[in-house]
N, C-alpha and C positions, 0 to 999 in steps of 0.2 A: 701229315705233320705229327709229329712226337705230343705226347702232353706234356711236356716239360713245358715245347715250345706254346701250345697251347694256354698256356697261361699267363704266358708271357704278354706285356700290352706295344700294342707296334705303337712307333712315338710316331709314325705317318699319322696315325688316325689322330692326334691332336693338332691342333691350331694353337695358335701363341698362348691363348688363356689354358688351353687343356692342358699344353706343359709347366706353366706356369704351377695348377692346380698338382699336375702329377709332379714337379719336382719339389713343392713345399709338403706333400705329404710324404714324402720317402728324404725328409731334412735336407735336401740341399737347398742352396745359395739361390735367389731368383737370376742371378747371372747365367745360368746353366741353360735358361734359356738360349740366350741368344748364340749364346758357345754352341750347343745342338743345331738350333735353325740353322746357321751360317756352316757347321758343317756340312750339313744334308743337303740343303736347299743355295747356298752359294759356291760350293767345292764339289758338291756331290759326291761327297763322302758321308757312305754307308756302314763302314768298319768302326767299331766303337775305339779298336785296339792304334787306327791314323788318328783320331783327335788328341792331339799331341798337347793342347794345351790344358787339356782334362790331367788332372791326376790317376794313375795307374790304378790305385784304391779304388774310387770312383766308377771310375771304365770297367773295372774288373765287377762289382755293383750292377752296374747296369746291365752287363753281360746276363746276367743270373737274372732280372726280373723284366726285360727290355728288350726289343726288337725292331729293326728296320725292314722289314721282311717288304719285297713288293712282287707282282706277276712277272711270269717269266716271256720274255720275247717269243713267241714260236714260229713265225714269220711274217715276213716283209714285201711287200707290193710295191713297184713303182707304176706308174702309171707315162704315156707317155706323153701326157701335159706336163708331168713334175709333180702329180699329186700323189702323197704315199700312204700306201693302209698297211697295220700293226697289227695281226690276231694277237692277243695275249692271255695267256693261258693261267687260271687261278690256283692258289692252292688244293682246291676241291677239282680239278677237273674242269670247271669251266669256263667259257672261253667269252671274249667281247674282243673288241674292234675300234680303234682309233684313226685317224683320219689326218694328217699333214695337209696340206693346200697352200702353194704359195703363188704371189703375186710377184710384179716389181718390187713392190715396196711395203709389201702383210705378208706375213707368215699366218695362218687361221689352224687351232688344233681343236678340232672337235671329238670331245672326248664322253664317254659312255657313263653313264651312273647306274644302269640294272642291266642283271643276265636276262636277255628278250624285253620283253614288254607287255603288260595285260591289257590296253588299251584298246587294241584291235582295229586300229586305222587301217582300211583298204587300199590306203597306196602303199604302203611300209612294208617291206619286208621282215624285219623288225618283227613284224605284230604275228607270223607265220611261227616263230619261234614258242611262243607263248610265254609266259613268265616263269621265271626260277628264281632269283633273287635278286636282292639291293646289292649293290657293292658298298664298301666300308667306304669311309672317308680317304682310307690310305691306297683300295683299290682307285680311288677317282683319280686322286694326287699323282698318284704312281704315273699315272698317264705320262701327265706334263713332265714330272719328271724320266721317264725315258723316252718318251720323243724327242726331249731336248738332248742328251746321250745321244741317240741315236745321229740324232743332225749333224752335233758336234763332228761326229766321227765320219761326216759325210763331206767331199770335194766340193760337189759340184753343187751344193747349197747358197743359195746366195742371200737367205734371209732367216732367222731362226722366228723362234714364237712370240709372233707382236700379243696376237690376238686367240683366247680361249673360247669356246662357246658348247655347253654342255646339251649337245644337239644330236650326239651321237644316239647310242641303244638304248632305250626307259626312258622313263619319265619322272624328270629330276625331283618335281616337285612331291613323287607319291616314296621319295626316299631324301624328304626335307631334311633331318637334322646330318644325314653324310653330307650329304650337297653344301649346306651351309659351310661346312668345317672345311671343307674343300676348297670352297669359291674363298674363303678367308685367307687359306693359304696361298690360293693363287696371288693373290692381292699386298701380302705382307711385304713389307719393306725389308724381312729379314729371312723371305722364302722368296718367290718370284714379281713380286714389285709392280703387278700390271694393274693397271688404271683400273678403274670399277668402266670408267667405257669401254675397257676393253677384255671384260670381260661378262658373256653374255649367257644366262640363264634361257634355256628355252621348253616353253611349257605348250602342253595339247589343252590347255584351260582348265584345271587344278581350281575352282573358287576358288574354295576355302583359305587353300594354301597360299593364296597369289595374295589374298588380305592378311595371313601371317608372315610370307615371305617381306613385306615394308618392314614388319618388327624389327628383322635381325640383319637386312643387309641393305643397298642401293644400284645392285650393279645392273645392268641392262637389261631387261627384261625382249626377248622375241615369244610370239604367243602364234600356234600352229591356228590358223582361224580355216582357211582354206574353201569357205562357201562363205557368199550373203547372205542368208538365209536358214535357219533351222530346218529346213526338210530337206535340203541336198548337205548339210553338214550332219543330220543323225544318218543319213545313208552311208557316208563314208569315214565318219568317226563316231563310233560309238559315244564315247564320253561325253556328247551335246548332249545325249537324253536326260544325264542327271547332271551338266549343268549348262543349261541354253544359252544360246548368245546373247537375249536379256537379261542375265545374272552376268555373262561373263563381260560385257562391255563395260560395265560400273565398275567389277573388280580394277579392271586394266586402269581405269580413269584413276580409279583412286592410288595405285601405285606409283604414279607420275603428279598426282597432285602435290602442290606447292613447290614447285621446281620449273624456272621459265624457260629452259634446252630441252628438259628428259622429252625423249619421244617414247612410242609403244614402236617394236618394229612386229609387221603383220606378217607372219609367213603364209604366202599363199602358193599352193603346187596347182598348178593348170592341168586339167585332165579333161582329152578329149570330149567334147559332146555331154560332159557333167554340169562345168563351172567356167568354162572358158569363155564364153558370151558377150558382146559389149552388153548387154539387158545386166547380167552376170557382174560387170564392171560397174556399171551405173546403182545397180543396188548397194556394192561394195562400199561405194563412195559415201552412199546416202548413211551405210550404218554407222562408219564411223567418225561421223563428221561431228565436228568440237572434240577430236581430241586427237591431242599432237601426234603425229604417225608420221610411217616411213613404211613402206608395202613394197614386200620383196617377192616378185613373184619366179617362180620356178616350175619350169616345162617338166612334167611327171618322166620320173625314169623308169622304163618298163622292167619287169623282171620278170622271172619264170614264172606262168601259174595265177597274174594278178588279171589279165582279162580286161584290162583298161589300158587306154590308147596314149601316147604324146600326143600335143597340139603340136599342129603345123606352126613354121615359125612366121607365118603370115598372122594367124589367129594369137599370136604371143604379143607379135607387135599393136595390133591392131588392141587389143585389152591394156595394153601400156600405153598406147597413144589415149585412149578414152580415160585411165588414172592422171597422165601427164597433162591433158588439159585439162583435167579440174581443180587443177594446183596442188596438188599432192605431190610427196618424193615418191620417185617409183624406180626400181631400181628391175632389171631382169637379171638374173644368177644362171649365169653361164655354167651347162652343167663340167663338172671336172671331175674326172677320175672314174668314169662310168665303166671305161673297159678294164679296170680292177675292182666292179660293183662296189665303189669305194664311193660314187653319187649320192645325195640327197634323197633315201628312201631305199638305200639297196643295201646296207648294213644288215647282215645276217649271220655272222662269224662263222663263216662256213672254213671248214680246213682240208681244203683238197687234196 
C-alpha cells in the first residue's frame, strides 16, 4: 500500500457510532451516516464515485481522506456436501480463511478474527500456524461481506447468510475491541440486520474478557470447554492453565445472568481415548449443572501431524445418549466440509 493510502481511515473498520464520530469531526451532516451504511452494506457499493446521492464535493472529500479497502478473494473451495472455504489474502500478505456451510434452511459463515492463533489447542490446526496478528474490524466485516458477493453470484445456492459465528482462525476475545465493532455491524439494521441469536461469539475461555464482553454487547456466546476436568483440558488446551474451569464456569454464568432463554452453547470435540467416555459425559454434566446450556459435541477432524484419533461413531452416540438422558440439549455436529479441511479444527489457510 502507498502512504497516501496508508493514512487514509477505511470506513469498514467503523460501526454506526465510529461513523457517526468520524463524519461530525470532518463537518458533515449526521445523515451521512446512513447514506454510507446503506451503500456498502445494503447495495454493496464500494465506489465513493456510485453513491449518487452524495454530492460530487463530498465524494470527491472522501476520496482524499477515506477508504473502503477490503482482502482480496484468492481462492475458492467447494466441498462436495455444499460447504465452501475462501483463502483471502491481506494487504500485508497474509492470508485467513472463511467457511460457508449451508443447510435446508441456515446458511452459517464462520468467519476468522486473527492471522493463526497463540492459544495452542492440540486439536486445531489453527494453533500449528502460530500467531501473527489481529485483523481489523474491516478485515472481520469484509468476510460477511464478500461471502455474501460471492453467493450472490452463485446458481446453485439456495440459502445465503442466516447465521454468523466468529469461530473461524483466533481468538475473538484476545482481539476484543475489532471483534466488537464487527459483531455490531453484523447486527445493524443499516449493515446486515442479523439477530444478536444469530450471531455467535466463540471463545477458548478468555476470563477476563468474557466479564467485559456483557459491557459492550449480548450476542451468543459458544465457549470451546472440550474436557470435564482441569487435567485433561490443560493437556489439550493450554489456556486452562491461566484460566481453570473454576474461574471459567462463573464467567460463563454471569454472561447469561438475568435473562430467562439465553443459554451458554459448550463446544465440545470428542477425541479418541482423551475425553470421549460416558465417566467423561457424566462428569460433564455434573460441572455444568445450574446453568442454561446446550452442548454441541463434535467427532475430532484429524489432520496432518496432530497424533490424535476420531471417536468411533458408536462412542459419539453412546456420550450423546449419556448428555441426552440427563436432560440436557445435546446436539452432534455432523462434520462438513472436511474434504476441503474446511471442518471444525482444520482451518489452516494453506494455499496450494
Amino acid at each position: 500500500m502507498s502512504s497516501e493510502t496508508e493514512k487514509k481511515i477505511n470506513l469498514l473498520d467503523l460501526d454506526r457510532e465510529g461513523l457517526a464520530s468520524f463524519f461530525k469531526k470532518i463537518g458533515e451532516k449526521p445523515y451521512r451516516v446512513t447514506q454510507i451504511m446503506k451503500w456498502i452494506y445494503h447495495r454493496s457499493i464500494v465506489d465513493f464515485d456510485q453513491m449518487t446521492d452524495i454530492s460530487k464535493k463530498t465524494r470527491d472529500h472522501l476520496k482524499t481522506i477515506a477508504t473502503m479497502d477490503m482482502p482480496q478473494v484468492e481462492k475458492e473451495q467447494l466441498s462436495r456436501d455444499g460447504t465452501r472455504k475462501w483463502l483471502l489474502r491481506m494487504d500485508d500478505n497474509a492470508v485467513v480463511e472463511m467457511v460457508f456451510i449451508p443447510t435446508d434452511d441456515r446458511g452459517t459463515l464462520c468467519v476468522s478474527t486473527q492471522v493463526g492463533c497463540k492459544l495452542g489447542c492440540a486439536f486445531c490446526a489453527t494453533a500449528r500456524l502460530g500467531f501473527q496478528r489481529n485483523l481489523s474490524a474491516a478485515e472481520i466485516i469484509s468476510q460477511v461481506w464478500l461471502a455474501r458477493a460471492c453467493l450472490e453470484k452463485t446458481d446453485n445456492v439456495n440459502v445465503g447468510i442466516t447465521n454468523v459465528v466468529l469461530m473461524g482462525m483466533g481468538e475473538p476475545l484476545l482481539n476484543f475491541q475489532n471483534t466488537i465493532a464487527a459483531t455490531n455491524l453484523m447486527m445493524d439494521d443499516l449493515a446486515f440486520k442479523l439477530s444478536k441469536r444469530r450471531v455467535t461469539i466463540s471463545t477458548s475461555g478468555i476470563v477476563p474478557e468474557i466479564y467485559r464482553l456483557k459491557e459492550h454487547t449480548d450476542v451468543s456466546l459458544a465457549v470451546s470447554l472440550h474436557a470435564p476436568d482441569n487435567q485433561i483440558r490443560n493437556k489439550i488446551m493450554p489456556v486452562n492453565k491461566q484460566y481453570p474451569i473454576e474461574e471459567l464456569i462463573p464467567a460463563c454464568k454471569n454472561y447469561i445472568a438475568g435473562s430467562t432463554h439465553r443459554t451458554i452453547t459448550w463446544e465440545y470435540v470428542l477425541i479418541a481415548g482423551i475425553n470421549d467416555s460416558p465417566e467423561h459425559a457424566k462428569k460433564l454434566i455434573k460441572l455444568i449443572k445450574g446453568v442454561p446450556s446446550k452442548i454441541n459435541l463434535i467427532p475430532f477432524n484429524s489432520f496432518h501431524g496432530c497424533g490424535m484419533k476420531e471417536p468411533t461413531a458408536k462412542t459419539v452416540d453412546r456420550f450423546a445418549e449419556v448428555i441426552y438422558k440427563s436432560g440436557l440439549t445435546v446436539t452432534v455436529r455432523k462434520s462438513r466440509g472436511d474434504d476441503i479441511d474446511a471442518a471444525c479444527g482444520q482451518l489452516a489457510a494453506k494455499n496450494d
